[in-house]
C-alpha positions in Angstrom: -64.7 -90.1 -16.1 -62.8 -87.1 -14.8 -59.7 -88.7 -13.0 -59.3 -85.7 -9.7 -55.9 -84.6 -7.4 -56.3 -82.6 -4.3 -53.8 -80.9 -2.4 -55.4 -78.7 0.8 -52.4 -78.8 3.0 -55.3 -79.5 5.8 -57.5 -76.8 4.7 -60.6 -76.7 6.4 -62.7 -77.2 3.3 -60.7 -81.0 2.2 -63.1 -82.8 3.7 -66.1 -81.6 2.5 -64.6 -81.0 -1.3 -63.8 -84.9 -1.2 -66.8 -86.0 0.3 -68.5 -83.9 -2.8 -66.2 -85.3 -5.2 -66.5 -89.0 -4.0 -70.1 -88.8 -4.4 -70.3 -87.1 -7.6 -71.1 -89.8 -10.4 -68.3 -89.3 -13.1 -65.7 -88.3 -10.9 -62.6 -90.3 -9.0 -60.5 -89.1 -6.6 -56.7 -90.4 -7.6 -54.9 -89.2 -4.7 -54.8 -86.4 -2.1 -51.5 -84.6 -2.3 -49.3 -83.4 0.8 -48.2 -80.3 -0.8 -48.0 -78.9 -4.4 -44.3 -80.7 -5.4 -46.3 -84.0 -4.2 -49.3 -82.7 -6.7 -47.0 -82.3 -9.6 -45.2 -85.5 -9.4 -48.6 -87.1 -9.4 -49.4 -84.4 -12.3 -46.3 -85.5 -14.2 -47.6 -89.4 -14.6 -50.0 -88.6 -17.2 -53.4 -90.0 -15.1 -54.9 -86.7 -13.6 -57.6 -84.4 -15.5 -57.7 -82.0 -13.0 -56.3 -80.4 -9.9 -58.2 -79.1 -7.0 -55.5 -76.9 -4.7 -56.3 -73.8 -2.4 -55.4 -70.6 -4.3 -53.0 -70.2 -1.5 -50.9 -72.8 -1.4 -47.3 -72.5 -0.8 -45.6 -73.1 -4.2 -48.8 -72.2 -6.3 -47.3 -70.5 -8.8 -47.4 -69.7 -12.9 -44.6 -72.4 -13.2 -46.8 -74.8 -11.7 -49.8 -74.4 -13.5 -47.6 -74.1 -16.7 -46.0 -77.6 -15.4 -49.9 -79.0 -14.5 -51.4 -77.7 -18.0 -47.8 -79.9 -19.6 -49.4 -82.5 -18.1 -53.2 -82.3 -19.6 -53.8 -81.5 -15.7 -56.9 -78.0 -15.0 -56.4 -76.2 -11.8 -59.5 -75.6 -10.0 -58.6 -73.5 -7.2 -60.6 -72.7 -3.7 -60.6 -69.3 -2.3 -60.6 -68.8 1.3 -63.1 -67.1 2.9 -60.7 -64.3 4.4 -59.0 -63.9 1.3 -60.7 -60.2 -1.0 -62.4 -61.7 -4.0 -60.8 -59.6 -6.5 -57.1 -60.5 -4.8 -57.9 -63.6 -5.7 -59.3 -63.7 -8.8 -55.9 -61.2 -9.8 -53.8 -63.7 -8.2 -55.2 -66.3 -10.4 -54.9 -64.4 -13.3 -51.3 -64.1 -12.9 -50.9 -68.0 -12.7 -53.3 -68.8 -15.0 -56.1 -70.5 -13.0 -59.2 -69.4 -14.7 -61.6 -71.4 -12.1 -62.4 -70.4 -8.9 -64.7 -71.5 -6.4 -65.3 -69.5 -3.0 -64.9 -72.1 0.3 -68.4 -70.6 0.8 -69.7 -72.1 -2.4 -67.9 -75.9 -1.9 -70.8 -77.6 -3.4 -69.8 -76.0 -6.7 -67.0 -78.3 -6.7 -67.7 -80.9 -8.6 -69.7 -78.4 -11.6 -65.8 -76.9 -11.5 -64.3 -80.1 -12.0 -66.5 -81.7 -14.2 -67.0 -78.6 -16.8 -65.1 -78.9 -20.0 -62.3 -77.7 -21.0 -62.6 -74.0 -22.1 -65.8 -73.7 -20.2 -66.6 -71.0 -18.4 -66.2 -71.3 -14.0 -69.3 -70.7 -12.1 -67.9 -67.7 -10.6 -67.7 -66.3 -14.4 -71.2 -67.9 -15.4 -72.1 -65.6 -11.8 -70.3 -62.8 -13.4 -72.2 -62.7 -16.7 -75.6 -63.2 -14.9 -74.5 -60.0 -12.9 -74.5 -62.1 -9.8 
C-alpha cells in the first residue's frame, strides 16, 4: 500500500491525477493539501509515502524536499505544460526531486507513485530508451 499526499493549489491536472490515483489498486489517497506548509505538516506525522505537488508550487523548495525525505515522504512532481522541459527537470535537480511527470503524461501518475524507491521516473526510463 503506497499511503499518497497531493497539493495542486487548484491546478488544472488535480482532478484527473486523483481520479487516477483513487482507482489505482495499491494506492490511497491520505489528504489533499492546500498549499506546501499544509503538505509538510501532513508529511511530518509519519503516514505519507509519497508526495505528489506541481513543480511550481509556491514554497517548493530544497528545504522542503529535504524536510519531506526527513519524513520517509518521495516527491513526485507534475510539470506544466508551459513550463521548458529542461527548466524543469534543472529546477528539480536543484531541489532534489528526481521524478517528473509532464501534465501531458498524467496517466503516468500512478507508475511515478507506485515505483520503488531508487527507481528510475518514467521520464528517465524515456530518456534511456532515447524517447
Amino acid at each position: 500500500m503506497v499511503v499518497v499526499l497531493i497539493v495542486a493549489s487548484g491546478a488544472a491536472w488535480e482532478s484527473t491525477v486523483l481520479q487516477l490515483l483513487q482507482e489505482h489498486p495499491g494506492v490511497v489517497v491520505l489528504k489533499r493539501c492546500v498549499d506546501v506548509d499544509d503538505l509538510l505538516a501532513a508529511a511530518a506525522s509519519g503516514q505519507a509515502d509519497v508526495a505528489v505537488v506541481g513543480i511550481d508550487a509556491p514554497g517548493l523548495d530544497l528545504a522542503a524536499v529535504d524536510h519531506l525525505r526527513r519524513h520517509g515522504v518521495r516527491p513526485v512532481a507534475i510539470v506544466p505544460a508551459e513550463a521548458s522541459g529542461d527548466a524543469a527537470r534543472l529546477r528539480a535537480s536543484r531541489i532534489g526531486v528526481p521524478a517528473l511527470v509532464a501534465d501531458a503524461e498524467l496517466t503516468r501518475v500512478p507508475e511515478a507513485v507506485t515505483a520503488p524507491r531508487g527507481a528510475p521516473s518514467p521520464r528517465e526510463l524515456d530518456a534511456a530508451a532515447g524517447v
